[in-house]
C-alpha positions as a Python dict, from the first residue, in 0.01 Angstrom:
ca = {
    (1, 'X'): (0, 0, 0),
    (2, 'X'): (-115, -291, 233),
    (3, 'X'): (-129, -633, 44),
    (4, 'X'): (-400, -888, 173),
    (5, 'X'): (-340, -1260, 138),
    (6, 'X'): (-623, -1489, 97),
    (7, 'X'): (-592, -1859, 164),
    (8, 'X'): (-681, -1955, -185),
    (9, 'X'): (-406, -1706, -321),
    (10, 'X'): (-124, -1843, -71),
    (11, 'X'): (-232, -2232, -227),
    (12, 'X'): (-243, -2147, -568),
    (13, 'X'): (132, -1935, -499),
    (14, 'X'): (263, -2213, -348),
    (15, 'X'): (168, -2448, -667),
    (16, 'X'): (340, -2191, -902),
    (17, 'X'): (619, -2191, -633),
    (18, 'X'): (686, -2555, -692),
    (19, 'X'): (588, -2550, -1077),
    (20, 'X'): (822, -2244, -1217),
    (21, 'X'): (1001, -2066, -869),
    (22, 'X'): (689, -1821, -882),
    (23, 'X'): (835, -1651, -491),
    (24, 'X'): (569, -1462, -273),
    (25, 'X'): (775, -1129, -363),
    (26, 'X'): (725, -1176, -728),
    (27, 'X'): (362, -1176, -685),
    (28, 'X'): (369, -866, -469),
    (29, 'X'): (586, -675, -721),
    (30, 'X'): (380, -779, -984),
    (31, 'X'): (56, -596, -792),
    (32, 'X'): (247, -299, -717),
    (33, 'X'): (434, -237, -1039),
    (34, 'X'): (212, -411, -1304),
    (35, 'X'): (300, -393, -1674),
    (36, 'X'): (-58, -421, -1691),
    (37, 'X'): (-360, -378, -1534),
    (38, 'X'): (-702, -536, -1690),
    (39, 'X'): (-1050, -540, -1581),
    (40, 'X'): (-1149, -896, -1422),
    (41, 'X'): (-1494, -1009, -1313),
    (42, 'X'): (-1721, -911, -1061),
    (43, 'X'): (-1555, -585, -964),
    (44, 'X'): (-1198, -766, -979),
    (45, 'X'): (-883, -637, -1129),
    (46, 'X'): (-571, -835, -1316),
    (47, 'X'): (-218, -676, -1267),
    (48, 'X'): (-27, -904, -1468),
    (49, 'X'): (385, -879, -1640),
    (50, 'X'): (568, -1097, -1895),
    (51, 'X'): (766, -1410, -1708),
    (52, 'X'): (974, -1630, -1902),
    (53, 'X'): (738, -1745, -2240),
    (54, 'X'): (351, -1648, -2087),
    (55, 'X'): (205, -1424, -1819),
    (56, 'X'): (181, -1379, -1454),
    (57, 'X'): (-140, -1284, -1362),
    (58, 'X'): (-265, -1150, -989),
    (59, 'X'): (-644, -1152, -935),
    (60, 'X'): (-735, -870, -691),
    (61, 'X'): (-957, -626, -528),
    (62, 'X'): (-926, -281, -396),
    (63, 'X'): (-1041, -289, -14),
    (64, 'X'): (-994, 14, 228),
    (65, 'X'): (-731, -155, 348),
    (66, 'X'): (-518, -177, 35),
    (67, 'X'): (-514, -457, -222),
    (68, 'X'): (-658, -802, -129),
    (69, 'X'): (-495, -1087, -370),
    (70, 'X'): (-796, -1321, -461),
    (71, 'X'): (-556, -1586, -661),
    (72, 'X'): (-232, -1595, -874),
    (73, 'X'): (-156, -1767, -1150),
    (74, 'X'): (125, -1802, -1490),
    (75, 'X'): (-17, -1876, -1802),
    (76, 'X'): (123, -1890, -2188),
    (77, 'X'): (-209, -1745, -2332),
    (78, 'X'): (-19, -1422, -2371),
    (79, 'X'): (-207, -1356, -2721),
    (80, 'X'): (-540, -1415, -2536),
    (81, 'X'): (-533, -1187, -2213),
    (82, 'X'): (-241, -880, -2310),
    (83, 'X'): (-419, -570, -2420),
    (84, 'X'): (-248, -404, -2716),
    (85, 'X'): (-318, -26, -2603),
}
């Protein structure tokens, strides 16, 4: 599956890059092996896995051309966004 970048994403990667070693690659594995997938807003979906004490979560879309990351980010709000199936 083809993974689209958006700017925003790349920025907000970056920050998590510098905050807690959040890599490009980790993102990317987290959108195609998900422990988790949610429903976002506005059509968009959350693939989001445990890291460290909170979540990484990976805002995206489904295009034609594959999966189109609209922003990233870690938070410890576990409680509040993982869905107890």
């Amino acid at each position: 599956m083809r993974i689209i970048w958006t700017r925003h994403a790349e920025e907000r990667q970056e920050e998590w890059r510098r905050k807690l070693g959040i890599t490009r690659q980790e993102v990317e594995d987290v959108l195609n092996a998900p422990e988790q997938v949610v429903p976002g807003d506005f059509g968009a979906w959350i693939a989001q896995a445990r890291r460290g004490a909170g979540l990484l979560r990976v805002v995206f879309m489904e295009v034609e051309a594959g999966r189109k990351i609209l922003t990233v980010y870690w938070t410890s709000k576990v409680e509040k966004y993982w869905r107890e199936e």
